[in-house]
N, C-alpha and C positions, 0 to 999 in steps of 0.2 A: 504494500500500500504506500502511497505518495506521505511524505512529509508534510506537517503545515508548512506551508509558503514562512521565512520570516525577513521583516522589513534589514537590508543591508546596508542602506547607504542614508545617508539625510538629505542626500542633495534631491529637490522638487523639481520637475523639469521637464523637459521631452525626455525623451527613452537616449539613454546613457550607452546603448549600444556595449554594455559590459562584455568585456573576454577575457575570463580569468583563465593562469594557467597555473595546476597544484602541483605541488613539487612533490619528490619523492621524501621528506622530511614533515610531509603534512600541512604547509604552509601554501599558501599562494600568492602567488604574482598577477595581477591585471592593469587592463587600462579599459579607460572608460572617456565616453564621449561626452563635451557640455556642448551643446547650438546655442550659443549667444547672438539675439537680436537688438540690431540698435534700438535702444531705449527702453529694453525690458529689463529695469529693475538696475539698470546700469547708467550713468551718467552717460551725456552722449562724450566727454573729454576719457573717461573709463573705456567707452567703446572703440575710439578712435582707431581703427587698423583691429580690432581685437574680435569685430563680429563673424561668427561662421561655425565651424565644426573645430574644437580645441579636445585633444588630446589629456587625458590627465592617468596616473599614476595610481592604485588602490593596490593595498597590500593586507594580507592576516596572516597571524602568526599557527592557527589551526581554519582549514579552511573551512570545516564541521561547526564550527564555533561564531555563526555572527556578530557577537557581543566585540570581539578584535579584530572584525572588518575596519582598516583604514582607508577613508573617500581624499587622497593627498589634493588640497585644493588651495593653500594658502601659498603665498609667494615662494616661504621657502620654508620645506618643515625640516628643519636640520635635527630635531628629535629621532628621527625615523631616516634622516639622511636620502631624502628625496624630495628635490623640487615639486613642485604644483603641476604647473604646465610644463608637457614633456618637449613638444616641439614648438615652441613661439615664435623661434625664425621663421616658421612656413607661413605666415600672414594668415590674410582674413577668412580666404578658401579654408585652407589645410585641410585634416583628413578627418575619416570615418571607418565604419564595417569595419576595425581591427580585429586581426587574429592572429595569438601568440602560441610561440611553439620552443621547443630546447631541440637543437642538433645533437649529432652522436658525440658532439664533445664538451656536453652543457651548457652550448653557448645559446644568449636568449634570442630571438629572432621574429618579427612582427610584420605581417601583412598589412595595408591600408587600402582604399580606395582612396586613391590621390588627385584629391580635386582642383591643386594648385596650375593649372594648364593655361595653352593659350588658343586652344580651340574658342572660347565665345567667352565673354566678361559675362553677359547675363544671364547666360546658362551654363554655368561653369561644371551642374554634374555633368553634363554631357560628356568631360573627358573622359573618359572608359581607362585611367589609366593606374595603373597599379604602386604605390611605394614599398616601401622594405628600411625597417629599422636594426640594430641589432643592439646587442648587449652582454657584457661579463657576467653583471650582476644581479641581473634585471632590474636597475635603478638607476640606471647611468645610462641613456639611452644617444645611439648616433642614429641620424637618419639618411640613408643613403642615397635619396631621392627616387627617382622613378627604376620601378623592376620589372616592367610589363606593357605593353601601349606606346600607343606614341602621342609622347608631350608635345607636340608643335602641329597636331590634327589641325585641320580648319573645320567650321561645320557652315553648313546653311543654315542659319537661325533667324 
């Protein structure tokens, strides 16, 4: 039989697009999605370059256990030694749909749908193209830009 559903995150919002990945130690690692729009609930000088699909960090030390579900969301949680926002170079597009994985030599490694392209400004999901991040420790993340698609599509829009 299913478990009661229990609440994991505090964050209110659109769908977070969570993807957590458990480790063999019981813990897990994920990332989770905010969609910030300008002026919801954000100064428009807060939003400035900062609206779209942002990337963020969530960690538990048992992943059986929601009570130590971490939502990393503040600038800098040096507590837990992991920033808020994983990728803030990528502007206002940035990504979505993530899904993480460990290769055969535990290194961390994440899929996006990378919507930073130059196929159309105001239809920017159109790009169909793919990113790729990686990691030591799953907390230090580099993003290696596009891994699939092609970034300089045109479309008829």
């Amino acid at each position: 039989s299913w478990s009661k559903p229990e609440k994991i995150f505090s964050h209110r919002g659109g769908d977070t697009n969570f993807s957590p990945l458990l480790l063999a130690n019981g813990s897990l690692v994920g990332m989770w999605r905010r969609w910030i729009k300008p002026g919801s609930g954000w100064t428009k000088s807060k939003t400035r370059g900062r609206a779209g699909s942002r990337i963020y960090l969530a960690t538990a030390r048992d992943w059986r256990n929601a009570s130590c579900y971490i939502q990393h969301r503040l600038k800098s949680v040096k507590k837990h030694r992991a920033s808020a926002e994983v990728f803030p170079e990528l502007g206002s597009s940035g990504t979505e749909d993530q899904f993480l994985y460990l290769d055969d030599h535990g290194h961390f490694h994440a899929f996006f749908h990378h919507m930073v392209g130059t196929g159309t400004t105001d239809r920017w999901w159109l790009d169909a193209t793919g990113g790729h991040a990686f990691s030591r420790n799953g907390l230090d993340w580099t993003y290696s830009g596009v891994a699939w698609g092609d970034a300089l599509a045109q479309y008829d829009t």
